[in-house]
C-alpha positions as CSV (number, residue, x, y, z in Angstrom):
1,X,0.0,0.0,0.0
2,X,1.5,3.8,-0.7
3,X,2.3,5.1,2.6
4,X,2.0,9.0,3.7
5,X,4.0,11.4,2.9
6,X,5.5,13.8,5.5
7,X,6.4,17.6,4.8
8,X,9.7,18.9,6.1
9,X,10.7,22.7,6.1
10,X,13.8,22.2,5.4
11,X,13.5,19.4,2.2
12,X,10.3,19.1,1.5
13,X,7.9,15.9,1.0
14,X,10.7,13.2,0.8
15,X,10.7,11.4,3.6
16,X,8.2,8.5,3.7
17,X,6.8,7.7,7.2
18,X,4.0,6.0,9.0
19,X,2.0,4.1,6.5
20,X,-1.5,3.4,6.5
21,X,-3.4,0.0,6.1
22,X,-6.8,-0.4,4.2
23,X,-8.2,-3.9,5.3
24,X,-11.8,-4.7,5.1
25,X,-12.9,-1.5,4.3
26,X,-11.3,-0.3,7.2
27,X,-8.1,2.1,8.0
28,X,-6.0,0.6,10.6
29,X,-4.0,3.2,12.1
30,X,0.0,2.8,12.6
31,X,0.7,5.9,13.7
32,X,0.9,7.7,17.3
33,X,0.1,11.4,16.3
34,X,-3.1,13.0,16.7
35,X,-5.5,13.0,13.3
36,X,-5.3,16.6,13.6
37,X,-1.5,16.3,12.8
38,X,-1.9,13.9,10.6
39,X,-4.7,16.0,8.2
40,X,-2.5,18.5,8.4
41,X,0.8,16.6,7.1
42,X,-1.3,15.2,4.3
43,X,-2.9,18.5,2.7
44,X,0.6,20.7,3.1
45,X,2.3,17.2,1.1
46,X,-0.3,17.1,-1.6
47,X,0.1,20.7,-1.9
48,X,3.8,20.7,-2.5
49,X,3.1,17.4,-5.0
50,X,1.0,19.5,-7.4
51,X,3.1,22.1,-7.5
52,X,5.8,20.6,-8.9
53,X,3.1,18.9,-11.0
54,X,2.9,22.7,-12.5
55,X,6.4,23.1,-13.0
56,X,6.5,19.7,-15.3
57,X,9.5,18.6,-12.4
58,X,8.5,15.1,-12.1
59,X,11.8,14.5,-10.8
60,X,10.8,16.6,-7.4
61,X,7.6,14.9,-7.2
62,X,8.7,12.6,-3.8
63,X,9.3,9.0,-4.3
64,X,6.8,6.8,-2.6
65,X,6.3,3.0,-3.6
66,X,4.5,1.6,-6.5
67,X,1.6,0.0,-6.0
68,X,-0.8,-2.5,-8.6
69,X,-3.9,-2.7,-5.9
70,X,-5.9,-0.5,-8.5
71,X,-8.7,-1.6,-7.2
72,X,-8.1,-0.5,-3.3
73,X,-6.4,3.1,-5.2
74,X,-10.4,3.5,-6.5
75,X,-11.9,2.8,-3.5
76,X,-9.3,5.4,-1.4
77,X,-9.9,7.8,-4.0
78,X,-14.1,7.2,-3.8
79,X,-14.0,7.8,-0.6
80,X,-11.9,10.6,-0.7
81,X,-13.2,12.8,-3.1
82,X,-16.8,12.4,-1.5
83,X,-16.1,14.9,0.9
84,X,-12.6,17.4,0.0
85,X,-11.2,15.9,-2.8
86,X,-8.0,15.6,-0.6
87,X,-7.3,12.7,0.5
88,X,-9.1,12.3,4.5
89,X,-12.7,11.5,5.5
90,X,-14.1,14.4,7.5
91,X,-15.9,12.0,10.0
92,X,-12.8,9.7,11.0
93,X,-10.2,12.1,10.7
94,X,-8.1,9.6,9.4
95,X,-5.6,10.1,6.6
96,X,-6.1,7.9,2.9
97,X,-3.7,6.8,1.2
98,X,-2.1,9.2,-1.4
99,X,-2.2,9.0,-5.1
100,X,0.7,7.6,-6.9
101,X,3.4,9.1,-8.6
102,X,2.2,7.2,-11.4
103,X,-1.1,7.7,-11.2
104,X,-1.2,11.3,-10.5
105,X,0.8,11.8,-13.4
106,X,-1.8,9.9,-15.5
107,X,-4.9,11.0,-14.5
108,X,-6.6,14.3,-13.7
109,X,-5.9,16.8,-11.5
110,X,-9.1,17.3,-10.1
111,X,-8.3,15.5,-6.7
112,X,-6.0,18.3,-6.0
113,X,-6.7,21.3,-8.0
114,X,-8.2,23.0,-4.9
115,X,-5.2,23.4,-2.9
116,X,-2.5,24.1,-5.6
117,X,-1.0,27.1,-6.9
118,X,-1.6,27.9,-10.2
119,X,0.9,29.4,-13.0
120,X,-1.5,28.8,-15.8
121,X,-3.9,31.5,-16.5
122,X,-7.5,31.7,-15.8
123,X,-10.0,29.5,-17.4
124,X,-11.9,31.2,-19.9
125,X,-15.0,30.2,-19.3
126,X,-17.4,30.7,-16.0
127,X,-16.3,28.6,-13.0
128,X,-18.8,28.8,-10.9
129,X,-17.3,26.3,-7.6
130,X,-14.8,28.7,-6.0
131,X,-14.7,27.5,-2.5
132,X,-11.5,25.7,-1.8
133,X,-12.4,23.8,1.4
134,X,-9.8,21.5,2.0
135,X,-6.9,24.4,1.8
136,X,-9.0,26.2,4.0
137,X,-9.0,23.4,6.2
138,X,-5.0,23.2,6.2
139,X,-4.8,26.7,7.1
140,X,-7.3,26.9,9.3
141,X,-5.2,23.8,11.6
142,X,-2.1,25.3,11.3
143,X,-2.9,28.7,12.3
144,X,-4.8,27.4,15.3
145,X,-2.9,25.1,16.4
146,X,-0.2,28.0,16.4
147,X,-2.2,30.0,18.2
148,X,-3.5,27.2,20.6
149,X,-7.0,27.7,20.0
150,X,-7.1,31.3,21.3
151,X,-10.2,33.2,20.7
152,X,-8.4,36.6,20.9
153,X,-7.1,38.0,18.1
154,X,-3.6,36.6,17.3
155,X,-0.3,38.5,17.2
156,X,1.3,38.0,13.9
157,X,4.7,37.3,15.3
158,X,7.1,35.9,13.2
159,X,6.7,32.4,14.1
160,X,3.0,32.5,13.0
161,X,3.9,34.3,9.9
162,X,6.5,31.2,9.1
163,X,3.4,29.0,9.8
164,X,1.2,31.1,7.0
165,X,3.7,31.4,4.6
166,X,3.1,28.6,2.4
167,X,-0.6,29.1,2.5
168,X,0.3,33.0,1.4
169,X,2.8,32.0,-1.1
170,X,-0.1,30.1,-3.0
171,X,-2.6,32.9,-2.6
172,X,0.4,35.3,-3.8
173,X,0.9,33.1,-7.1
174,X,-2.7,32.9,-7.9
175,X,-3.0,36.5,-7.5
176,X,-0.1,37.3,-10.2
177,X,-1.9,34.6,-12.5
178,X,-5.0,36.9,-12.3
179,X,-3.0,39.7,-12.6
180,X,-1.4,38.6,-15.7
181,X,-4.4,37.6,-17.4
182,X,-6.4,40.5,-17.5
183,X,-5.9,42.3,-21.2
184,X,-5.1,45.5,-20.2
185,X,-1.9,47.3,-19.5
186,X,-0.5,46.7,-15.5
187,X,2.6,47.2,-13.8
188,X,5.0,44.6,-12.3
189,X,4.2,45.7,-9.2
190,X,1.3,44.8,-7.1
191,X,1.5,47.4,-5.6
192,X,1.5,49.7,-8.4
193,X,-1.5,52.0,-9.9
194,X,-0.9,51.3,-13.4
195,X,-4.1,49.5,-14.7
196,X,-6.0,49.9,-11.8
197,X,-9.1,51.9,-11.6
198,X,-10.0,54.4,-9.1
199,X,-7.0,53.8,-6.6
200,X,-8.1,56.9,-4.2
201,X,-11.4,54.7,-3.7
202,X,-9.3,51.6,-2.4
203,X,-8.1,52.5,0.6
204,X,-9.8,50.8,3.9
205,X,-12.0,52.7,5.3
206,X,-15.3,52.0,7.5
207,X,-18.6,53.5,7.7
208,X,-21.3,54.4,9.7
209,X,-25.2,53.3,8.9
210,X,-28.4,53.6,10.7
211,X,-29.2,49.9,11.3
212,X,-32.9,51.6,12.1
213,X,-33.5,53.0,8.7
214,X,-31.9,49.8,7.0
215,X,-32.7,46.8,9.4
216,X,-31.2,44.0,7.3
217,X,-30.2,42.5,10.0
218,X,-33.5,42.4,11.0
219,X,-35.2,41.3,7.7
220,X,-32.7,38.5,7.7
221,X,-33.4,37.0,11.5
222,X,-37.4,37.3,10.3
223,X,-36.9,35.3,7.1
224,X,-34.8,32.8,8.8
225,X,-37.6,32.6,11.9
226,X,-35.0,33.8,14.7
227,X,-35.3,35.9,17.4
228,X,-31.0,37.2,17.2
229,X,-28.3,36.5,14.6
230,X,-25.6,36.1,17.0
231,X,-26.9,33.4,19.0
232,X,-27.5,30.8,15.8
233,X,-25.5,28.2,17.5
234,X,-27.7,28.2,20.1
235,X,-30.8,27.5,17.6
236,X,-32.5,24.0,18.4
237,X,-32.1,23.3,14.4
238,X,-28.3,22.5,14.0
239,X,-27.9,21.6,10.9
240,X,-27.0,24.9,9.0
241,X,-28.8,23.7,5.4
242,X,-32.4,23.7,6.9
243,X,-31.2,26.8,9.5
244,X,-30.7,28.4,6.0
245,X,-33.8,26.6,4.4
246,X,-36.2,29.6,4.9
247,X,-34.5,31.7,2.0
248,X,-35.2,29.7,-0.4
249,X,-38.7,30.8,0.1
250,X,-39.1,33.6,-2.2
251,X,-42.0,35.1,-0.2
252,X,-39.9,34.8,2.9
253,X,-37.2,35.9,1.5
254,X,-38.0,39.3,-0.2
255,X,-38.0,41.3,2.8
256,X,-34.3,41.3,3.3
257,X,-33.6,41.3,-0.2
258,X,-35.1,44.8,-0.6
259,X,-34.2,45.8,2.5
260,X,-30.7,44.8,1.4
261,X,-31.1,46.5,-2.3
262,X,-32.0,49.6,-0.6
263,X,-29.1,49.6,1.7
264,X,-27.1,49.2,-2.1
265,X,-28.7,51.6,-3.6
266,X,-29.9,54.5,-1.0
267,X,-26.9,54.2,1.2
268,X,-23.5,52.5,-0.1
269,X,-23.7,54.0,-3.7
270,X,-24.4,57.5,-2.4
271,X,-21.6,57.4,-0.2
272,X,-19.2,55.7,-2.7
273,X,-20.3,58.6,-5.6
274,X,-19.7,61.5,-2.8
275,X,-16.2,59.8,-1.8
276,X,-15.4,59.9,-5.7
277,X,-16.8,63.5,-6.3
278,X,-14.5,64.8,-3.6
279,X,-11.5,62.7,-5.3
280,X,-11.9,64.0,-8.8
281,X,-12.6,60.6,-10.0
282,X,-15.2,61.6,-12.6
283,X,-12.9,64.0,-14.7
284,X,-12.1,63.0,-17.7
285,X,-10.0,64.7,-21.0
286,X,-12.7,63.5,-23.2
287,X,-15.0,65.6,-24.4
288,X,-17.8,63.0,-25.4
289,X,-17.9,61.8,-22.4
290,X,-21.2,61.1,-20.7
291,X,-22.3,62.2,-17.7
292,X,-23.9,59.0,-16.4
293,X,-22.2,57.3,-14.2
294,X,-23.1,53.4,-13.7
295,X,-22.3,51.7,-10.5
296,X,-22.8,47.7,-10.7
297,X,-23.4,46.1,-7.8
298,X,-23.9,42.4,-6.6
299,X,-27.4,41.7,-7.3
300,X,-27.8,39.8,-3.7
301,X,-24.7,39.4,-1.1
302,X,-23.4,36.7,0.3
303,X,-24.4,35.7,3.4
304,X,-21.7,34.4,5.9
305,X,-23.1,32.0,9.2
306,X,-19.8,31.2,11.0
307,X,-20.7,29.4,14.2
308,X,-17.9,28.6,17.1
309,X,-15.9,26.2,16.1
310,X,-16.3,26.7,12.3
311,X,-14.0,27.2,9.5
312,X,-11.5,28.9,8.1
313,X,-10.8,30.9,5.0
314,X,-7.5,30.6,3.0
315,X,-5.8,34.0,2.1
316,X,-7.0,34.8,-1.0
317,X,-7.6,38.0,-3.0
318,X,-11.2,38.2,-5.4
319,X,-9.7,38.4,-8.8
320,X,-8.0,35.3,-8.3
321,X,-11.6,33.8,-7.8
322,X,-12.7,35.1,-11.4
323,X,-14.1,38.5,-10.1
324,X,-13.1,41.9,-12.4
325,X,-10.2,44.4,-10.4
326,X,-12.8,47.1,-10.9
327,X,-14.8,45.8,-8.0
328,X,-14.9,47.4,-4.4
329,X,-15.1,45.2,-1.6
330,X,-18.1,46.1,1.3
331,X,-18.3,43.8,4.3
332,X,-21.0,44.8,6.6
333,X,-21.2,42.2,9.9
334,X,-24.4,41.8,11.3
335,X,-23.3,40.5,14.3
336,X,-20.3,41.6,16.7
337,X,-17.0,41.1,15.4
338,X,-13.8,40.4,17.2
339,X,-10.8,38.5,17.4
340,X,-11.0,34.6,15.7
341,X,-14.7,35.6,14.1
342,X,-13.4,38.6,12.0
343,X,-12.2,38.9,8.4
344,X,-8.6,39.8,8.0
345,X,-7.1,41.6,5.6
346,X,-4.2,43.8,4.6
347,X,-5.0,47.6,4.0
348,X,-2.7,47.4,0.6
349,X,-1.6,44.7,-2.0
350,X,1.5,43.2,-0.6
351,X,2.1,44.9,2.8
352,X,0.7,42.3,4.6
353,X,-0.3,43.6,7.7
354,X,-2.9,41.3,8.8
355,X,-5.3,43.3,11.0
356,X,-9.1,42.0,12.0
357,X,-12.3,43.8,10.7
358,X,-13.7,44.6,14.1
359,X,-17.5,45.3,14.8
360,X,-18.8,46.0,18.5
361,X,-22.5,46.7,17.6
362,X,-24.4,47.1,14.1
363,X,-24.0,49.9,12.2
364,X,-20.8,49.6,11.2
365,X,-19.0,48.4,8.2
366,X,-16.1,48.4,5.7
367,X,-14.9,49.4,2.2
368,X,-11.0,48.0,1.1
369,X,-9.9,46.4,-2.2
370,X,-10.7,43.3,-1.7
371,X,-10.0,42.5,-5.6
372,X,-5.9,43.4,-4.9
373,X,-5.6,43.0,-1.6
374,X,-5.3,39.4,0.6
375,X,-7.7,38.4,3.1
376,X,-8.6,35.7,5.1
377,X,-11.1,34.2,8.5
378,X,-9.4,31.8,11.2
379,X,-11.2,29.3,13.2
380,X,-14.2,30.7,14.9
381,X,-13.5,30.1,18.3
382,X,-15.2,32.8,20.6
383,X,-18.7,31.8,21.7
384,X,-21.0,34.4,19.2
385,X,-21.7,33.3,15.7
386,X,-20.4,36.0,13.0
387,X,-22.9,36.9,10.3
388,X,-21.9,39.2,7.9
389,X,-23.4,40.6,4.4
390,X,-20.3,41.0,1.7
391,X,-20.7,42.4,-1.7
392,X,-19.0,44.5,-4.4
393,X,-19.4,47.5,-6.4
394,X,-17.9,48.1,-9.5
395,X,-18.0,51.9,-11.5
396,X,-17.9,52.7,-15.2
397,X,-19.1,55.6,-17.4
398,X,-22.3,55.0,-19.6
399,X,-22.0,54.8,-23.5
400,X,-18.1,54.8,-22.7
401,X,-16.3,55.7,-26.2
402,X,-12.8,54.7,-25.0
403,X,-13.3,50.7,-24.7
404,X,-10.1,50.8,-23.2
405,X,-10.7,53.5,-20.6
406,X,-8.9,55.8,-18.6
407,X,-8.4,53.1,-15.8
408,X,-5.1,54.8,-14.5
409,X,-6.9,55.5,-11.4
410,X,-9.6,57.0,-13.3
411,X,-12.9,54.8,-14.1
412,X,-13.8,51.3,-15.3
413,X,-14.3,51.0,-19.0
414,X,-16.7,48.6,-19.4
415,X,-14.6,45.8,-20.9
416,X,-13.4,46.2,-17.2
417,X,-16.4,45.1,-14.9
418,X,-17.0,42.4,-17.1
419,X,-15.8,38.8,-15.3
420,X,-16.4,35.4,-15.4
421,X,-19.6,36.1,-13.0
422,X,-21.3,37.8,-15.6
423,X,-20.5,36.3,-18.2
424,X,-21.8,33.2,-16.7
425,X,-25.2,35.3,-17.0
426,X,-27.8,37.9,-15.6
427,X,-28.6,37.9,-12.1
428,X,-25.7,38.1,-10.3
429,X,-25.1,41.8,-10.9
430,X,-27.3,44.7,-10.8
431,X,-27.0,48.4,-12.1
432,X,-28.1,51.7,-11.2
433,X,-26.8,55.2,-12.3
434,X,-26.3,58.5,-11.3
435,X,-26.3,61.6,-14.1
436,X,-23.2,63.9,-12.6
437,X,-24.9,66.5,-15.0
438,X,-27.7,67.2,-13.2
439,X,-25.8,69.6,-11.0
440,X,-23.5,69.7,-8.8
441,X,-25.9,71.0,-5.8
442,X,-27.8,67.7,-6.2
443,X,-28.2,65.9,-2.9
444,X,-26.0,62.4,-3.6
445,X,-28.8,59.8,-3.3
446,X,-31.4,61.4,-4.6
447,X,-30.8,61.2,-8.0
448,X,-29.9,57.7,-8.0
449,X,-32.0,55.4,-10.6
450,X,-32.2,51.2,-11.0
451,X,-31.5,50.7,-14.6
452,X,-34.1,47.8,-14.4
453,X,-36.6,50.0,-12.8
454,X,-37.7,50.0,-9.1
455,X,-40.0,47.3,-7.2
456,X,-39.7,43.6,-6.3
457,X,-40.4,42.0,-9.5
458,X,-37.1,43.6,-10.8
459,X,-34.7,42.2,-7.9
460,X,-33.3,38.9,-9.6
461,X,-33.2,35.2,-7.4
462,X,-29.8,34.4,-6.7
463,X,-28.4,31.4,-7.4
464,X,-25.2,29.3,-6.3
465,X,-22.6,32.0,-7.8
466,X,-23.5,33.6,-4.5
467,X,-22.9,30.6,-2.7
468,X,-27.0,30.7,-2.2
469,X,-28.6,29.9,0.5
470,X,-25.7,27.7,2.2
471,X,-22.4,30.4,2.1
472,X,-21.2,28.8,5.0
C-alpha cells in the first residue's frame, strides 16, 4: 500500500513515514500522532506534489512505492473525493492513502486542484465552484494550532507568519496569474497604480449606517424565523442547510432582499459617488464623455453564518476567484466582530499587515480592495456566531467611447467590470446610475435610478454564484 508522505521545512515531501493499512474496508491506524496532525501533514504534502506537477519537475515529485492494488487506489480515491477531494474523511479524521506518482501523473488533476498554486492563466470560461475547502482546512489547523486555539485576536509574530507562509505564497501566485491575465496594460508591481481603476477609492475605510433606517439585519433573523443572529449556535435546528432553508422561500425571503437592495442603492452607492466627487474621480479629458455614471453592484450578497468552532478561510484576493479588479469590496457584519470571528485583511496589496475587521454593535461596516488585496477568517473560536453581508461594487461611465478607458486610477471601462460572473449570465449583478450633469448641488442619493426600474419584480433570485442559501 502507498504510505504517507510527511512535509519537512527544510527538504520538502521526501521522507516517507508512518503508513497506513486499508483492510476490510477499514483504515488501521500505525501511527501515534493526533488526526489533527496527521490532516495536516497530508494536505501541506499534496500541496507541495502538485506544485511541482505545474512546474512539469516530475523529478521533485517525492518518491513513494509503487503499487498494482488499482482496485483499493479507486476505493481510497471514492472515498476521498466524497467529501474534500483531498485525501481524508471528514468523520474519521483519518488520513487515505495518497495517489501515486504514477497515477497522479496519468490522470486528472481534479483531486488536488483546490489546494494548488496555479501558474497557468485563468480558465476562460465561468467557474462557478470557487470555495476551496480542503486548503481552507490546512490553514485553518495550522494557524490554530499556532495560536493554541485562542479566541483573541492573534499576534502576527514571526513564528505564526512562518506558519502562514506557504498558504500565502499560493494565494500570492494565484494573484499574479490573475494579474497577468487581465488584457489591459498593469505594472509589475502589485502594488503599483498602473491599470487599476480608481486607486483613491481603495483605501480601507469604515462606515457608519443607521441599522434603524436599514434593518437588514432584522429582515434576515425574520426570514430565517429567529429571534438574534448572534446566538444561531444556540438555535435548536443545528444543521445549517435547513437553518438556511427559509430563503429559499421567495416570499420569505423578499424582505431582506429589498431591504438589502435599498441599503445598495440608498446608502452605499451615495456614499461611494460622494467619496469619488470629492477625489476627482469623474474627470475626464474627453470631451464626449457622458455624464452618467453606472455603478454595478452584486445583485444579492453573500451571506456568511460562521458558528464557534467553524472554518477557516485561505488567504485569497477576489480576482484570483474570477471577479473583475474594478470591483470594491463592502463587508458589513451583522453581528459583533472580534478576534478569531473577523475577516482579516491587509489595508494594501503586498504589505501584509494582517489586521481584523472589528464590529462592537451594528451599524458599522467596511470598504477595502478586496479585488488586490489578501484576506482571510481563522477558526471561529469565541462563543458568538459572525454573520456578515459581503458584496462589491464596480464603477464605469455610460455609453463609454474609450473601450479601453482611462483606468489609470480613473474609471472602469466597461470591458473592465465584465468577469467570469457575468458572463456566466444575468442575475448576479445589478445596475443603477447616477447623471453627474444634473448639478452639482444635487443631494447624492437622490438622483440615483435602478436601470431595471424600481420594485420587487425587478430584484433577480440568486443562485449558487453567491454561494445561495448555504455560504457557510
Amino acid at each position: 500500500m502507498p504510505p504517507n508522505i510527511s512535509f519537512d521545512q527544510q527538504t520538502g515531501p521526501r521522507q516517507v513515514i508512518n503508513r497506513t493499512k486499508l483492510m476490510e474496508g477499514k483504515i488501521e491506524k500505525r501511527s501515534t500522532r493526533s488526526s489533527v496532525e496527521r490532516i495536516s501533514a497530508a494536505l501541506r504534502s499534496l500541496n507541495e506534489v502538485n506544485y511541482y506537477l505545474d512546474r512539469n519537475d516530475e523529478e521533485q515529485i517525492p518518491n513513494v512505492e509503487e503499487s498494482s492494488d488499482d482496485e483499493t487506489i479507486s476505493k481510497v480515491e471514492e472515498t476521498s473525493v466524497s467529501f474534500t477531494c483531498l485525501g481524508f474523511n471528514r468523520n474519521e479524521s483519518e488520513i487515505l492513502p495518497v495517489k501515486l506518482k504514477s497515477q497522479v501523473m496519468q490522470k486528472s488533476r481534479s483531486l488536488f486542484f483546490l489546494g494548488a498554486p496555479r501558474v497557468s492563466p485563468l480558465p476562460s470560461e465561468p467557474t462557478l465552484s470557487m470555495e476551496e475547502p480542503a486548503r481552507a482546512v490546512s490553514f485553518g489547523v495550522d494557524v490554530g494550532r499556532q495560536i493554541r486555539h485562542q479566541a483573541e485576536a492573534p499576534v502576527f509574530d514571526r513564528d505564526l507568519r512562518e506558519i502562514m507562509e506557504p498558504h500565502l505564497k499560493v494565494a500570492r501566485i494565484k494573484r499574479e496569474n490573475s494579474r497577468t491575465a487581465i488584457d489591459f496594460d498593469i505594472d509589475a508591481s502589485i502594488a503599483s497604480a498602473v491599470g487599476v481603476p480608481y486607486t483613491s477609492l481603495r483605501v480601507e475605510r469604515p462606515f457608519l449606517y443607521d441599522d434603524h433606517t436599514h434593518p437588514i439585519h432584522r429582515t434576515l433573523a425574520d426570514a430565517l424565523g429567529v429571534d438574534g443572529l448572534s446566538l444561531l449556535h444556540k438555535h435548536e435546528i443545528q444543521d445549517k442547510r435547513l437553518l438556511l432553508a427559509p430563503l429559499l422561500d421567495k416570499s420569505r425571503r423578499l424582505p431582506f432582499h429589498e431591504s438589502y437592495d435599498n441599503f445598495v442603492t440608498s446608502f452605499c452607492i451615495p456614499l461611494l459617488h460622494s467619496i469619488a466627487m470629492q477625489n476627482n474621480n469623474f474627470q475626464t479629458t474627453s470631451s464626449n464623455a457622458s455624464s452618467k455614471i453606472v455603478y454595478r453592484y452584486q445583485a444579492f450578497p453573500c451571506i456568511n453564518v460562521v458558528r464557534p468552532g467553524e472554518r477557516a478561510s485561505s488567504p485569497h484576493c477576489d480576482t484570483a476567484d474570477g471577479h473583475s479588479i474594478g470591483f470594491l469590496n463592502f463587508h458589513v457584519p451583522l453581528t459583533p466582530t472580534h478576534g478569531t470571528n473577523a475577516l482579516y485583511t491587509e489595508s494594501h496589496p503586498g504589505r501584509e499587515d494582517w489586521h481584523p475587521l472589528r464590529s462592537s454593535a451594528r451599524g458599522l461596516g467596511y470598504m477595502f480592495d478586496g479585488a488586490r488585496c489578501l484576506h482571510f477568517t481563522l477558526e471561529n473560536m469565541t462563543d458568538q456566531t459572525r454573520v456578515s453581508l459581503d458584496f462589491r461594487i464596480a464603477i464605469y461611465r455610460e455609453d463609454d467611447s474609450n473601450s479601453r478607458g482611462d483606468v489609470n486610477g480613473g474609471l472602469c471601462c466597461r470591458d473592465m467590470v465584465e468577469d467570469q460572473y457575468s458572463r456566466a449570465g444575468p442575475g448576479y449583478y445589478d445596475e443603477a446610475l447616477i447623471d453627474i450633469g444634473e448639478g452639482p448641488y444635487a443631494i447624492p442619493g437622490s438622483n440615483v435610478a435602478r436601470k431595471g426600474g424600481r420594485g420587487a419584480d425587478r430584484l433577480f433570485d440568486p443562485d449558487e454564484r453567491v454561494g445561495f442559501p448555504f455560504n457557510m
